[in-house]
C-alpha positions, 0 to 999 in steps of 0.5 A: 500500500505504502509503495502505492502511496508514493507518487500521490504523497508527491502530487499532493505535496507539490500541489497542495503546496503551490494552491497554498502559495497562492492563497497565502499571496491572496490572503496577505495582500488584502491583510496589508490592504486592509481589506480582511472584510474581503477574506471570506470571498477568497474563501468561498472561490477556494472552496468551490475549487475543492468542491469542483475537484472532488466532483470531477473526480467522482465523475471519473470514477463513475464513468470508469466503473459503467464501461464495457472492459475494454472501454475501461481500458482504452478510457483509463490509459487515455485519462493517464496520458491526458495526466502525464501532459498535464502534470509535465506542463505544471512542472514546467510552468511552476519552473518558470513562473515561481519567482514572479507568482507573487507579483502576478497574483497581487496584480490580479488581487488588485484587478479584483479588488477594483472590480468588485467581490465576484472578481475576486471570488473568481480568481481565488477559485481559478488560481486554486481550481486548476492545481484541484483538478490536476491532482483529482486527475492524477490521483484517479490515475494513480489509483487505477494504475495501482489497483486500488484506491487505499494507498493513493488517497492516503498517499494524497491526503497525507501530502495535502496535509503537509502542504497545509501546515508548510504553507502556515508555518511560512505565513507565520514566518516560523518556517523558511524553505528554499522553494527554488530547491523544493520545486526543482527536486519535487518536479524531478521526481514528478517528471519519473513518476509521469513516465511510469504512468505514461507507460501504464497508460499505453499499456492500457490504451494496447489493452483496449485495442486502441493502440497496436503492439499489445503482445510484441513484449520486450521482456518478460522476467516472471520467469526470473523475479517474484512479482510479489517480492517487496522490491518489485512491488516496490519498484511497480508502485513508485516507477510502474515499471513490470515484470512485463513491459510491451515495447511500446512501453519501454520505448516511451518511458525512456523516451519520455524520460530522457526529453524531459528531464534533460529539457528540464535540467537545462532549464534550471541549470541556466548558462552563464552570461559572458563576461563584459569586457573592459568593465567593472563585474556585475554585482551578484543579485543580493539575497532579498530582505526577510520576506513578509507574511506570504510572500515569503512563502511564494518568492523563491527569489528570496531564497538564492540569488537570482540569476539571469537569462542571457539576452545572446542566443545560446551556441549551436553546438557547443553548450557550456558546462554546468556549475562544476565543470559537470556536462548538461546531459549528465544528471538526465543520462544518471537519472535514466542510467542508473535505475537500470542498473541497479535493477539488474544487479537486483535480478542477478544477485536477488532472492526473488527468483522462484526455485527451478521446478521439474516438470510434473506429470498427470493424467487419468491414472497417476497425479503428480508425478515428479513432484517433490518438495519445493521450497517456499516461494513463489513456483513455476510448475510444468503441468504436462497431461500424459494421459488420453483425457483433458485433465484440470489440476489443482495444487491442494491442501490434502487435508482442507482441500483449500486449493493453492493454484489451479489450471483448467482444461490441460488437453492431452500431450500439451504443457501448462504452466501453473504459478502458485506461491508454496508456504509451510503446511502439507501438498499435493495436486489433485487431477480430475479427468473430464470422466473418471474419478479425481487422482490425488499425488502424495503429500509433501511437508514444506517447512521454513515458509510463512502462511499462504493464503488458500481458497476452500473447494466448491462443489456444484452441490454445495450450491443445492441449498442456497439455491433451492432457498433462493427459488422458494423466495422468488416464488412467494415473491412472484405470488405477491406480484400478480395480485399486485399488478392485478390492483394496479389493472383495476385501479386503471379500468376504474379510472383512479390514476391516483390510486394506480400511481401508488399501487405501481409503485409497490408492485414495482417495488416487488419485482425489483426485489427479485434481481437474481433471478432476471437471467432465468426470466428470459423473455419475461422480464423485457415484457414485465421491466424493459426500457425504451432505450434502443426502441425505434420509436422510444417510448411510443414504440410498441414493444415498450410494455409493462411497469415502465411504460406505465410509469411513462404513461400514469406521469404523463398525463395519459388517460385510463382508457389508453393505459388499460391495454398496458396493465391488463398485458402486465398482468398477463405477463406476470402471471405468465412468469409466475407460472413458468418459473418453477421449470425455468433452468436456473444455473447455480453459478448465476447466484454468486455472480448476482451478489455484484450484479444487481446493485452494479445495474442500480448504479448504472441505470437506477442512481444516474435517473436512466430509468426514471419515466416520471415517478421520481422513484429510482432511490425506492428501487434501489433499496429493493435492489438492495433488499434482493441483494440482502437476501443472496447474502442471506442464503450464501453466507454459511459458504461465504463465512467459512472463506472469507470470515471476515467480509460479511462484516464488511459487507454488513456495515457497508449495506448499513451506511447505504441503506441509511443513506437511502432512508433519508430521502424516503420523506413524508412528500415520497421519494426524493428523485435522482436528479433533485439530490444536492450534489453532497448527497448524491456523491456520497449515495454514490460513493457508498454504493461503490464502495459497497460493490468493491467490498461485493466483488471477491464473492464470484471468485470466492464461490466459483465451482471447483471439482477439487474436493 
């Protein structure tokens, strides 16, 4: 986590500190105008920044989180690569422009001040709303390059805080910094950082089918260096350079590196100006006076003498050494050099290379053959299936069946490479032929390694009873949505629009509680809960039928008589699923899957209003998704609980905060719609709800069918 940390402890470090410059200036200059009574409108433009960079980054992951996998990919490695501009254009500009930002800033202060409080709020929001959005972009995209989002944000959240309290102890005059020095050596590890993300974002960009070359590697060292060993975790975390890189990758990092960096050394290491014949010398810039308030935090000047540009165009060949007698292109070449070589004498003299492992032989009558005891550490096994049967293999414990490593379908004569990571405790692998009885290899005793996390067999069996449970619920469920929608039917032929609003609502509701088993509903469920999206002629299309297209119609002002046909055909075609369903296949797989799924499809089409026809009631149908949810978890919580003991837990308290976040929206007027909830609320709904499908994710995996046991 802490290696994941890194780069946007960097960025919120530098950032955080360069928005804190320019609010101290802000704030400072009206002190000294004697216009603290304006101090609250440089506050208000501040916050609206955060609130704007909070936001924006919401929006990236929300859009992230409802693309098909390979737009992920390609939208992912895109925003990367928007990042690496933008963060190389900040660390230039900030190179550049430090030592006038106090002036500028006061020029603009005075600009406002002229015109009126908007101004002012104005440029206190654009001054601090540009470094926000730069930081939520490059911390979204280093969350996505490291996997998560716990070391990234602590990362960033620790960096903004120091930036907060630098930023007071130079307002305060207890602090000096040589800020000169600071932006130089935070911009240096900036630009290596956004060659690591740039790389990372091409990778995902080949992913993606965007760009070519997604399988032309340039190397591939999983052979030869344990990808989970500190180092390379390491290594990945603060530069992204893998244990496998695309040429693509490579030729960008290094180009990118050794451009910027030696554009960026030249420019801080500045020739010196020719001497003036026949004169007397130039009097070395004297170090400023002590600064006051901020601008002691935003002149750099004061720091280090100046130095000055030459007015002569630099020679055309020839460049002047560096301070020291030190050629220009030294620091770029060491700083891209040395890396390298200090990960190849990590690969040649490391510990992370997994022990050689002879080839192990399985097939229908003998399991395991040539497998003796290996040491701890992460193995690479030659599985070769000598037998006349398509084979899977799994590396076990004999005595738990929790299962270590596992390869499907090893056709007959071929090879297979099967990576798993051998702790102390008992082994042996277990083949199951496609017909034939499982074969089991003898036990080998590895000592001298720590634990190893295992994942327990499932047998298809061992869904029977939660999916017999969950049949039983979906039946009654189904028994109480045909008299539902009978209701609303009669309520329509009555002509009381009013008491049909209602009785949808609930009978919507209902069936919105069933969420696991829409696959099994085949057709049905299109006829009962299908939207107009995609119909040729939109909601006057005829093929949108049922609870929507009544929705559409009961808040669209249509009258009982053109609505009756709607509701008598969902009554139809409810009674027909209720009828059906006990014979329909429901494949026993579909319930772990389904814990995910539904309030995947709540966050995609009901917390966006997609759904929405007039009723205003996304945020009811989500609490019934919510409830479907609750009860899979109910029915697979004895197999879940004995996998992962703790994520119940989680999960619980996550589906807590969730459920009350949408009881607070659930009024005496009704439902508060999608599109009415302030923007706190609706971030936060939707944050929860994320969090929450994060924390559902692991259970697919966890309870995926294996014939181990």
């Amino acid at each position: 986590m802490w290696d994941d940390a890194f780069p946007s402890f960097l960025i919120g470090l530098r950032e955080g500190l360069e928005a804190g410059l320019i609010v101290s200036i802000l704030v400072a200059t009206l002190v000294r105008a004697d216009q603290r009574a304006r101090l609250p409108q440089v506050w208000t433009g501040v916050l609206a920044a955060i609130a704007l960079s909070l936001s924006f980054g919401a929006v990236l992951t929300f859009t992230a989180a409802n693309l098909p996998t390979n737009a992920q990919e390609a939208f992912g490695g895109a925003l990367s690569v928007i990042a690496v501009a933008f963060v190389t254009a900040m660390v230039f500009w900030m190179r550049r422009n430090a030592r006038n930002l106090s002036g500028e800033i006061k020029e603009k202060v005075a600009a406002a001040l002229a015109v009126g409080s908007g101004m002012l709020v104005l440029t206190s929001f654009l001054a601090v709303g540009r470094e926000g959005l730069e930081t939520a972009l490059f911390i979204w995209t280093t969350a996505q390059t490291a996997g998560s989002s716990t070391g990234p944000l602590i990362g960033a959240a620790v960096g903004l805080v120091l930036a907060v309290l630098l930023c007071w102890a130079l307002y305060r005059r207890v602090l000096k910094i040589n800020l000169t020095r600071f932006f130089t050596w935070t911009g240096v590890g900036l630009i290596i950082v956004a060659a690591g993300v740039l790389g990372y974002g091409l990778r995902d960009l080949q992913e993606g089918g965007v760009l070519p070359g997604g399988s032309a590697f340039a190397f591939n060292l999983g052979g030869s260096i344990d990808a989970n060993s500190w180092y390379a975790t390491l290594v990945q975390g603060v530069f992204n350079l893998t244990t496998e890189m695309t040429w693509l990758q490579i030729t960008a990092y290094v180009l990118y590196l050794a451009i910027v960096m030696t554009l960026f050394v030249r420019g801080v290491r500045t020739p010196a100006p020719a001497a003036a014949p026949a004169a007397a010398p130039a009097p070395v810039a004297e170090p400023a006076a002590e600064p006051e308030a901020a601008e002691a935090a935003a002149e750099p000047a004061t720091a280090e003498p100046a130095t000055t540009e030459p007015a002569t165009t630099e020679p055309a060949v020839t460049e002047p050494a560096a301070s020291g007698g030190r050629p220009r292109w030294l620091v770029p070449t060491a700083i891209v050099a040395v890396p390298a070589v200090v990960a190849g004498i990590v690969i040649a003299a490391g510990d992370g290379k997994p022990a050689a492992s002879a080839t192990v032989t399985v097939s229908q009558s003998a399991c395991g053959q040539g497998f003796t005891t290996p040491k701890p550490g992460q193995q690479v096994f030659q599985m070769k299936n000598s037998g006349s049967q398509t084979s899977e293999v799994y590396l076990i414990n004999p005595t738990t069946n929790a299962v270590y490593g596992e390869v499907e379908g090893i056709a007959p004569g071929t090879t297979r490479a099967l990576t798993a990571t051998i702790g102390s405790g008992d082994y042996a692998w277990r083949c199951v032929p496609t017909s034939g009885k499982a074969v089991t290899s003898a036990t080998v005793h590895v000592t001298g390694g720590s634990a190893v996390a295992a994942v327990l067999p499932l047998a298809a069996a061992d869904l029977d009873a939660p999916l017999a449970a969950y049949k039983a619920y979906v039946n009654a469920g189904l028994a109480t949505l045909v008299p539902e929608t009978q209701k609303v039917a009669a309520d329509i032929h009555a002509g009381n629009l009013t008491a049909a609003k209602a009785d949808w609502l609930t009978a919507h509701l209902q069936y919105s509680s069933l969420g696991a088993a829409y696959g099994t509903f085949e057709d049905f469920d299109k006829a009962i809960n299908g939207r107009a999206d995609g119909l040729p002629l939109g909601v006057q299309d005829p093929g949108f039928t049922g609870f929507h297209r009544l929705e559409y119609g009961l808040w669209h002002g249509e009258s009982a008589q053109s609505l009756a046909p709607v509701a008598d055909k969902l009554v139809v075609s409810a009674t027909g699923l209720q009828k059906a369903f006990p014979t329909q296949d429901f494949d026993p797989t579909d319930l772990p899957l389904r814990t995910h799924e539904i309030l995947e499809n709540s966050l995609q089409f009901e917390l966006t209003a997609d759904t929405d026809e007039g009723s205003g009631s996304n945020l009811a149908t989500v609490r019934a998704n919510l409830a479907g949810t609750q009860e899979l978890l109910t029915v697979l919580r004895p197999l879940i609980s004995e996998r992962s003991p703790g994520l119940l837990a989680t999960v619980d308290a996550d589906i807590s905060r969730v459920t009350g976040l949408l009881a607070a929206q659930d009024t005496a007027a009704g439902w508060t719609p999608v599109e009415q909830l302030a923007p706190v609320a609706r971030e936060t709904l939707n944050g929860a709800v994320g969090q929450l499908l994060e924390d559902l994710s692991p259970i697919p995996d966890l309870l995926e069918i294996r014939k181990s046991a």
